[in-house]
C-alpha positions as CSV (number, residue, x, y, z in Angstrom):
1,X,30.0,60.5,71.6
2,X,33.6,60.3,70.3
3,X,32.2,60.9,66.5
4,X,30.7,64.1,67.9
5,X,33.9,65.2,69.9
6,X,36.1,64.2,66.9
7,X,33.7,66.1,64.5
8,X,33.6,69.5,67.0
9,X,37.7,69.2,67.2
10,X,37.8,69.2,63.4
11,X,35.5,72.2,62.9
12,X,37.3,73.7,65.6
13,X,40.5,73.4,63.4
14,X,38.3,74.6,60.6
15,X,37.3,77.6,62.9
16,X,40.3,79.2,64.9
17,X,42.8,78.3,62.2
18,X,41.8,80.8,59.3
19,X,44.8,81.2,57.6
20,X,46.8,78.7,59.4
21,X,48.4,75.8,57.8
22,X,48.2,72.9,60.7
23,X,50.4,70.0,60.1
24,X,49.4,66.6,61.9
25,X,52.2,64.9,63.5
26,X,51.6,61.9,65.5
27,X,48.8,62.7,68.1
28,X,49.4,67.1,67.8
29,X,49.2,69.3,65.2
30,X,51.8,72.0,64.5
31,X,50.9,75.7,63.2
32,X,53.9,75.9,60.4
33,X,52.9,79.7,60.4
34,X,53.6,80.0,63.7
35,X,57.4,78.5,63.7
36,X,60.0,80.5,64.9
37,X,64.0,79.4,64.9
38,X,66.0,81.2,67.5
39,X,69.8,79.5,67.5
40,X,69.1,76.3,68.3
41,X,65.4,76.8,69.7
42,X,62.3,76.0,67.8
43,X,59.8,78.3,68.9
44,X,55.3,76.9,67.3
45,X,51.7,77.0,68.0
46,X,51.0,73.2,68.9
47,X,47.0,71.4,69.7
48,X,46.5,68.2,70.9
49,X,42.8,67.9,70.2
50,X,43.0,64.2,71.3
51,X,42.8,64.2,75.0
52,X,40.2,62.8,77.7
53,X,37.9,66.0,79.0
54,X,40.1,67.7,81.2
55,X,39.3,69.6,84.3
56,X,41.5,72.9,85.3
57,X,40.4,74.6,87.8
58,X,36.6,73.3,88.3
59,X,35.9,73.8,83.9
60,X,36.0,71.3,81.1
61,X,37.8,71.5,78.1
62,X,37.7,69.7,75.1
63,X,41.0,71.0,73.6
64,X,44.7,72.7,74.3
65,X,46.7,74.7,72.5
66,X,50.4,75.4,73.4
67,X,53.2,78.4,72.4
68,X,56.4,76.0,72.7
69,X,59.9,76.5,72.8
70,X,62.0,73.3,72.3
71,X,65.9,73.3,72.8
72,X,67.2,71.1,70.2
73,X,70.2,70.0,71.2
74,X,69.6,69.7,74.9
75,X,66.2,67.9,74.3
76,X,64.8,70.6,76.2
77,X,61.0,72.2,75.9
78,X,59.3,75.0,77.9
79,X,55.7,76.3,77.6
80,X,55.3,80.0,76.8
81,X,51.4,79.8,76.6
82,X,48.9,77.7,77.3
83,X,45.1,78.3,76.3
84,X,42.6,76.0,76.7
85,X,39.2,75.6,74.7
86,X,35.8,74.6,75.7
87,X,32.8,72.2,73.9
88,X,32.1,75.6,72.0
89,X,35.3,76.5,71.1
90,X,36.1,79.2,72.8
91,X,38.9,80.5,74.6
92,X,38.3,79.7,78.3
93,X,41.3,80.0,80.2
94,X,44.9,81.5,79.0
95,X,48.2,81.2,81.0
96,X,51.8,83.0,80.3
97,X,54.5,81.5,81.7
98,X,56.9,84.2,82.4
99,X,60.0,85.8,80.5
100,X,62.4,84.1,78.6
101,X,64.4,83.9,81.7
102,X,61.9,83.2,83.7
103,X,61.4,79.5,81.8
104,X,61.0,76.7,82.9
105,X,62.1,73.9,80.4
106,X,61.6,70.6,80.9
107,X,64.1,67.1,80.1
108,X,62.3,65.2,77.1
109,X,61.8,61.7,78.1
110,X,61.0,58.4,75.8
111,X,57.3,58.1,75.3
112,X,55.6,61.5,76.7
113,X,53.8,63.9,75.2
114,X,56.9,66.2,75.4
115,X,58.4,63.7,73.3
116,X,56.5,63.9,70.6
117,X,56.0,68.0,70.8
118,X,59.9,67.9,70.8
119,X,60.4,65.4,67.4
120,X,57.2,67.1,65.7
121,X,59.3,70.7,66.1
122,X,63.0,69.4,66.3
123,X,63.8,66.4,63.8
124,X,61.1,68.8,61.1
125,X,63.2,71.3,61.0
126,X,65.3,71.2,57.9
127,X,61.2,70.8,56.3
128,X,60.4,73.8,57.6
129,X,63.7,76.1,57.6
């Protein structure tokens, strides 16, 4: 069963990506395409296809994908967008999260998932810009 789920998540990269250049870091994968630097924010795309079947609001999902926006210095990160993907791949459920100052961003803390969305886009960014 995980060969098949890890076998669907990589077709589904192969799929929704087209022309997108996804870099793995750690457990997510960054769109590179996607990045955006605003003053000190760090605005990119992010899946983590590596997560336990999920239920939101009474549906499974297989995978997540992201819009970030990660405050460098402050170790800050907010979600702008959120879209979730079932078995199939297909966009199930999508979720804005208000204006810019309308976000809410969230304290980074040692060993979360936030963590890691925060080093992938913040300690990359002299690769990227």
């Amino acid at each position: 069963m995980k060969k098949i789920l890890l076998a669907l998540t990589v077709m589904a990269f192969c799929l929704s990506a087209n022309a997108d250049n996804w870099i793995r870091y750690d457990s997510i994968y960054v769109d590179s395409q996607s990045l955006l630097k605003l003053d000190d924010n760090i605005r990119a795309w992010v899946i983590r296809p590596h997560f336990k079947k999920s239920k939101f609001r009474n549906r499974e999902y297989v995978y997540e994908a992201f819009y970030i926006d990660a405050r460098c210095k402050e170790r800050e990160v907010a979600i702008l967008t959120s879209r979730w993907y079932n078995r199939f791949h297909e966009l199930t459920e999508s979720t804005e999260f208000g204006g810019n100052d309308k976000l809410e961003y969230i304290k980074v803390k040692p060993r979360t998932n936030y963590e890691i969305v925060y080093k992938a886009l913040c300690s990359q960014k002299g690769k990227f810009f």
